[in-house]
N, C-alpha and C positions, 0 to 999 in steps of 0.2 A: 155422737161425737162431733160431727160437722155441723148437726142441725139443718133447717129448710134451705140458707143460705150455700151451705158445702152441696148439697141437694141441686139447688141452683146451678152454682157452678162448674158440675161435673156433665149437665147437661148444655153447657155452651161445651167440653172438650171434644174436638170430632174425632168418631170414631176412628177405629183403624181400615186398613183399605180391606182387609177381609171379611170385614164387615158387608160389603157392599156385592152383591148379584155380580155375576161374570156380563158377558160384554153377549149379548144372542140376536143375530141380525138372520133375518129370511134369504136364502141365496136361490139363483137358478143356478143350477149344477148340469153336469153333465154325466148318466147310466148309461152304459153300453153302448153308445151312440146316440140316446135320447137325451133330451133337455128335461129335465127333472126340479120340482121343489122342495129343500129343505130348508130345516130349520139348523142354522151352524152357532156352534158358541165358539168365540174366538178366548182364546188362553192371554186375556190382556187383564193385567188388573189397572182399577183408575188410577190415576195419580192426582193428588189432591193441589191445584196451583189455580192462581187468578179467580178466589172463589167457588171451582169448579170441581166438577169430577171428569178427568180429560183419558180417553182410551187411548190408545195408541193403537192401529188397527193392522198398520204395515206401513211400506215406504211406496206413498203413491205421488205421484207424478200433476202434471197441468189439471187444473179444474174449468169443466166446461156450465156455463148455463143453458137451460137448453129453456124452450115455451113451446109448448103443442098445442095445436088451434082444440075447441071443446068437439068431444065426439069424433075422434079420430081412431078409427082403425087400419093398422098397421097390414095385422096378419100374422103370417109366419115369420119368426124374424131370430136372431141370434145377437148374445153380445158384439159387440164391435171389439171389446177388448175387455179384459179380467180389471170390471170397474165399480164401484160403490157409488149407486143412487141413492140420492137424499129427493123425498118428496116434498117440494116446500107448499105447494098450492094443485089442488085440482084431485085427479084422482088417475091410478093404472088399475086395468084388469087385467092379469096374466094369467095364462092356465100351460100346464108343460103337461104332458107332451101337447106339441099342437096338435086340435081336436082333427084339423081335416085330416091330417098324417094317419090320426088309427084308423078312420075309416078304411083306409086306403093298404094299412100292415100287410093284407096277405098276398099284396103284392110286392110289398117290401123287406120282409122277411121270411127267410126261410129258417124255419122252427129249431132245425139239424143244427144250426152254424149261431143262431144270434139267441139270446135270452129273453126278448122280447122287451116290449115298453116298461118303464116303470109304471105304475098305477097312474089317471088322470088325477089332476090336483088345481085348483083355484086358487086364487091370491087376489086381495084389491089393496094396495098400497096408495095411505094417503096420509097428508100431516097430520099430527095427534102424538103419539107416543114412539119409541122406538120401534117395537115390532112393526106397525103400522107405516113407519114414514123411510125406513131404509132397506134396502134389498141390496145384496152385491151380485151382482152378473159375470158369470164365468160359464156362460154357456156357446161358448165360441164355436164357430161352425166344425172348427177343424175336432172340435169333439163332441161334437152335436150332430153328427155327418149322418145320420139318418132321418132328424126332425128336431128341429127348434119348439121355441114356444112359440105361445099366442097372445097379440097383444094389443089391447086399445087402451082409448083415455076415456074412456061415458060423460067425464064430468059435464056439464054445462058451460064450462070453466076452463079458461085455460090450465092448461099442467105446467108446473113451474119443478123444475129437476135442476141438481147441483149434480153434476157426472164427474167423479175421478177417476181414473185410470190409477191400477196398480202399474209400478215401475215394470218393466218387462212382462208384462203379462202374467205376473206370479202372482199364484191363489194367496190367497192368508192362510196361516197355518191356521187349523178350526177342526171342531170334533162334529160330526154328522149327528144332532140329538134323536132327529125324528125327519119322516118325510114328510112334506107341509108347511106351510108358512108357520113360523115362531110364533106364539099367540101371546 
C-alpha cells in the first residue's frame, strides 16, 4: 500500500516511550546496618525533548565536580549524602561491605540481635555506558552504622566525578532488581 517510500517513512516516526528500557543505575544501599550493592531501576520513563531521551530521576539539588589524584585509596568510607555520581574520566573500585569490617564481624556482631552482612560484592565504575559510569550513593553513616564500603580510584588517571545531592537526603523511589552492580 505505502510501498519502500511509506517503509521509509514510518522508520523516521520515533517510537513511543514504552518502547524504551526503564532507567537501571548501580546504587550503594544500606542492609541492616551494612553498605551493600544493588542494582536499582528507577520508575522513570524518558521523555522525548532537545533530541534526547531525558530521565527524570528526582529532585536533586547543587552539583559538585570533584578530580581524585590517580591511585588513591580512600578506605572505609560512607556517602556524604543521598547523591548520584556520574563517572566522566578515570575509574572507582568499590566493594560493600568493606573487606576489613568482615574480617573483624565476630567482634561486631552478635548473631542473637543483628542478621549479619549482606554477601561481599565488587563494582568498578567508569565512563562507557550507563551501567558502568553511574552509581547513586545512599549509603550514609547514619545507616550504614556498622560498616561502610570500600573504596579507591586504580586508574592511572585522574577520576573526574559530577556529584549530586538528592534534595533532603531522599532516596529515589526505585525497585531493588538484584544484589550487584547493574550489568
Amino acid at each position: 500500500m505505502f510501498g519502500s517510500e511509506g517503509l521509509a517513512l514510518a522508520s523516521l516516526v520515533p517510537r513511543t516511550m514504552t518502547d524504551f528500557a526503564p532507567l537501571n543505575i548501580t546504587a550503594l544501599a544500606s542492609v541492616n546496618g551494612y553498605s551493600t550493592i544493588q542494582c536499582w531501576q528507577l520508575p522513570t520513563a524518558p521523555v522525548d525533548a532537545m533530541s534526547a531521551l531525558n530521565y527524570g530521576i528526582g529532585n536533586t539539588s547543587k552539583a559538585t565536580w570533584s578530580i581524585i589524584e590517580p591511585r588513591t585509596v580512600v578506605g572505609e568510607a560512607w556517602a556524604p549524602s543521598v547523591q548520584l555520581s556520574m563517572v566522566l574520566n578515570g575509574m572507582i573500585h568499590v566493594s560493600a561491605p568493606a573487606a576489613e569490617e568482615l574480617r573483624n564481624l565476630s567482634a561486631v556482631i552478635d548473631d542473637s540481635r543483628e542478621a549479619g552482612p549482606p554477601p561481599h560484592v565488587e563494582a568498578y565504575l567508569m565512563p562507557g555506558t550507563l551501567a558502568s559510569s553511574l552509581v547513586i550513593a545512599a549509603d550514609m553513616k547514619a545507616t550504614s552504622y556498622i560498616s561502610g564500603h570500600w573504596i579507591e580510584f586504580p586508574s592511572n588517571e585522574p577520576t573526574v566525578l559530577v556529584q549530586t545531592p538528592f534534595a533532603d537526603n531522599q532516596v529515589p523511589e526505585h525497585t531493588v532488581l538484584h544484589d550487584g552492580p547493574c550489568e
